[in-house]
C-alpha positions in Angstrom: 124.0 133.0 97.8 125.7 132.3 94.5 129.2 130.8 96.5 127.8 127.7 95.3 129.2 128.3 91.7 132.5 127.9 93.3 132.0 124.0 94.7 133.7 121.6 92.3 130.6 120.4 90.8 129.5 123.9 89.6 133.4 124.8 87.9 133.2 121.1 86.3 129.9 122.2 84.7 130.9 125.9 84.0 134.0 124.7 82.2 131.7 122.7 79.9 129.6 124.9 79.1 132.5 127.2 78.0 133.9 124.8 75.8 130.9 123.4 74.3 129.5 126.7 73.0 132.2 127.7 70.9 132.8 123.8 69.8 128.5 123.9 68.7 129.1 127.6 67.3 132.2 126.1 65.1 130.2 122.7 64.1 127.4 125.3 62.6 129.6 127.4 60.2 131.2 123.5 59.2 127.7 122.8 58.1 126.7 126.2 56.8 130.3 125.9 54.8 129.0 122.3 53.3 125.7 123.5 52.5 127.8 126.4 50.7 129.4 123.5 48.7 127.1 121.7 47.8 125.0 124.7 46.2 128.1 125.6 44.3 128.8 122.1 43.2 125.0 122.1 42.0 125.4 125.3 39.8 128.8 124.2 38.2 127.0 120.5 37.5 124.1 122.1 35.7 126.1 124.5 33.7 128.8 122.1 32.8 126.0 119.2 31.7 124.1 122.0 30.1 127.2 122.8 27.6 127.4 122.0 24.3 129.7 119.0 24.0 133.2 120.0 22.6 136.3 117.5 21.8 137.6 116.1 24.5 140.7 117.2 23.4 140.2 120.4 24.1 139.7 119.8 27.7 142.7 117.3 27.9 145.7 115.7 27.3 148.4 112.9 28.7 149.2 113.6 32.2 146.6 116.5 32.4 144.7 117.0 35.8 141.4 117.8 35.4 140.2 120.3 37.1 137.4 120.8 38.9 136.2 123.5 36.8 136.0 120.6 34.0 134.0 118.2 35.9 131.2 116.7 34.2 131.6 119.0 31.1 130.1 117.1 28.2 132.3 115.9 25.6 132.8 113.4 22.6 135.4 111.8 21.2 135.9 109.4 17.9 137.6 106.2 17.7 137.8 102.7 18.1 137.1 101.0 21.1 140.3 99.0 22.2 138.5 95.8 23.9 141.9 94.0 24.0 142.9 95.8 27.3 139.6 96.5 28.7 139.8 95.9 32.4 137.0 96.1 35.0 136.9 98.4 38.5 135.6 96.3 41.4 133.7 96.8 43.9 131.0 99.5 42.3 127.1 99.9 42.5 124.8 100.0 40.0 121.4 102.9 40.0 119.9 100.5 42.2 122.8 100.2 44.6 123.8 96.5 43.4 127.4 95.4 44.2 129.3 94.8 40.4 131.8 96.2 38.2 132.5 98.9 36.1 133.6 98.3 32.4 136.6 100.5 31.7 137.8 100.4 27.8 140.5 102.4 26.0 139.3 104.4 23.0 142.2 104.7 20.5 141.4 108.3 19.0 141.2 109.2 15.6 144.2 111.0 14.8 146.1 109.5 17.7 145.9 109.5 21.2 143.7 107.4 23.6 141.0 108.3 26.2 139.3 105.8 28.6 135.7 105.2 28.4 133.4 104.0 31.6 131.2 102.4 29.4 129.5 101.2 32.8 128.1 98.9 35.4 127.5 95.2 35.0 127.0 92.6 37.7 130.5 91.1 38.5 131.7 87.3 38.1 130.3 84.6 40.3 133.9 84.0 41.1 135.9 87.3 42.2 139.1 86.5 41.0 137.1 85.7 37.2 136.5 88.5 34.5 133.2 88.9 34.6 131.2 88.7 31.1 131.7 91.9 29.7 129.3 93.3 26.4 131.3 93.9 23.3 131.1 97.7 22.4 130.4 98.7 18.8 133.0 97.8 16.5 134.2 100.0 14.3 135.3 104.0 14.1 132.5 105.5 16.1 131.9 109.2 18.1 130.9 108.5 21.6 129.9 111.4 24.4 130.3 111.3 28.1 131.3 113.1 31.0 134.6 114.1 32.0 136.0 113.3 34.9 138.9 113.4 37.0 141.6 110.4 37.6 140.3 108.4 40.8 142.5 108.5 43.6 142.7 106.6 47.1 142.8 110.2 48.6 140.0 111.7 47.1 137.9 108.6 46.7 138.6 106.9 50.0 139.0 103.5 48.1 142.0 101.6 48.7 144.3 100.8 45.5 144.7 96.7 46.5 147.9 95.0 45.2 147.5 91.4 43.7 144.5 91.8 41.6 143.4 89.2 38.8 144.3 90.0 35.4 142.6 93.2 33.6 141.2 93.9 37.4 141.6 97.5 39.2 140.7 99.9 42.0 140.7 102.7 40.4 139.9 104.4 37.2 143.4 106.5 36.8 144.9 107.4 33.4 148.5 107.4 34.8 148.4 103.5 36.2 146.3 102.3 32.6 149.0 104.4 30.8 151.6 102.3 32.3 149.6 98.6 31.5 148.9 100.2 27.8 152.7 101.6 27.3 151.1 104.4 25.4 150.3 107.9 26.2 146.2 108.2 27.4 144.3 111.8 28.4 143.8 112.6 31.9 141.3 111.6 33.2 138.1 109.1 31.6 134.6 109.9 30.2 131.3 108.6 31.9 129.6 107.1 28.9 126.6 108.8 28.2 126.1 107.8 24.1 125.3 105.9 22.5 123.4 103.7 25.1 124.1 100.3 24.4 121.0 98.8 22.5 120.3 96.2 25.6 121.1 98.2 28.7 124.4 96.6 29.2 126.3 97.6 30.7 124.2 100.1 32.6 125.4 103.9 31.9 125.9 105.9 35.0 123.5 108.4 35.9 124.2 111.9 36.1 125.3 113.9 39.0 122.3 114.9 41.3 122.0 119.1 41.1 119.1 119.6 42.8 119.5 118.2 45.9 121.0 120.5 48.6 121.0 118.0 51.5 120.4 119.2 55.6 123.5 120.8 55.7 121.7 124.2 56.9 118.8 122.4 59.1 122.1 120.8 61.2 123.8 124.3 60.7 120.7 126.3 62.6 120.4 123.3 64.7 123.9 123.3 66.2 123.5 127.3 66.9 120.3 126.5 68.9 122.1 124.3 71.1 124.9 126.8 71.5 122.4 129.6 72.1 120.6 127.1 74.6 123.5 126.0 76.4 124.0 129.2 78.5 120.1 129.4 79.1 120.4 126.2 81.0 122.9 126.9 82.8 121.3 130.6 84.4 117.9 128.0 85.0 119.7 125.8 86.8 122.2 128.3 88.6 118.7 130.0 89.4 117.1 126.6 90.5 120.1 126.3 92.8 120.0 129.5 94.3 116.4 129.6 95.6 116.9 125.9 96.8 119.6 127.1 98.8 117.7 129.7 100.2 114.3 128.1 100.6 116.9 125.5 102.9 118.2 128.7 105.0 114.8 129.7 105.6 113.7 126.6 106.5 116.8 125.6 108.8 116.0 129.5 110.6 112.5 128.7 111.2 113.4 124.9 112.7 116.0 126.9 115.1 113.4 129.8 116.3 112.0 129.1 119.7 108.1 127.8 119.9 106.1 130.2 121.9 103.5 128.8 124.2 99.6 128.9 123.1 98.1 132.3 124.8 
């Protein structure tokens, strides 16, 4: 009685079944591998904001790639602000998801060297091909501390590095391309501003990394193994469902073909 599961509507359905238990099995361990991620991401924020700041020097240097080890580690750094060639990175939201810019401005160290500061987000021009009213920074020698972070690439960021930009506008916050514009040496990578906050909120310092969230990732990871384990279950119910069909139809074809017997 199970011949059936060799019509071409039962091998269609078999073959799916196959391959959709390994794909569901495989979509799991992706999720239980983010969930992974994003637990170890959280422990390397919290120890790396939890730091004592140290020079940013000592984490960095021209043409230096941060690494990941390094990101967010809490660091300072003296000088004087270079507003000159400040330049602004479109296309960026503020804490309360508003469209705007971020302020990007060199930091000429003490003793040499330069290091770019996001001194943060302020709502951009009217106009998109203006320069948006930017706050002055302190003037003056003056110690700042941030985050560090690593260059921003199209690759790793997903943003696209546009050609044809107005003046003292960019993408992308990437020591190598402001090294070039400056014609001076700068550190890899920038610092997130985190102080001193600027006396009117503006422009708005970013906030820091989120390390207490761990996200769904192993809710969809025991969800997609369910589905995998329940796949083959429905397929036996419905082979089953099938099967005594089938045979309540051959019973009731034999008793249709029996001869009726005449009342006594």
């Amino acid at each position: 009685m199970y011949r059936f599961l060799l019509t071409r509507q039962w091998v269609i359905l078999t073959l799916l079944v196959l391959a959709l238990i390994p794909t569901m099995v495989e979509l799991g361990f992706w999720q239980l591998h983010r969930h992974e991620h994003r637990v170890e991401q959280n422990a390397l924020i919290t120890k790396n904001l939890d730091a004592d700041p140290v020079p940013v020097t000592r984490l960095t240097s021209p043409g230096h790639t941060v690494p990941r080890s390094d990101y967010w580690r809490a660091v300072t750094a003296t000088g004087t602000f270079d507003t000159e060639h400040e330049v602004v990175v479109r296309r960026r939201t503020s804490r309360d998801e508003s469209i705007g810019v971020l302020v990007l401005t060199p930091l000429n160290l003490k003793g040499g060297g330069t290091v770019l500061v996001n001194r943060g987000w302020i709502p951009a021009a009217a106009d998109q091909m203006a320069y948006p009213d930017v706050p002055a920074p302190p003037k003056g020698e003056m110690t700042v501390t941030g985050r560090l972070k690593a260059d921003e690439t199209t690759g790793a960021s997903g943003i696209k590095d546009l050609e044809g930009l107005p003046d003292r506008q960019v993408m992308l916050i990437n020591s190598s391309q402001q090294s070039q514009l400056l014609g001076r040496p700068v550190l890899g990578g920038y610092l997130e501003l985190t102080g001193p906050e600027p006396a009117d909120g503006s422009p708005e310092t970013i906030a820091a990394p989120d390390d207490s969230s761990i996200g769904s990732h192993m809710a969809y990871a025991v969800q997609w193994w369910l589905f995998a384990a329940a796949v083959p279950v429905g397929w036996v119910i419905l082979a089953r469902r099938d099967k005594r069909d089938l045979e309540q139809a051959a019973k009731d074809a034999e008793r249709a073909g029996q001869p009726e017997h005449a009342a006594a």
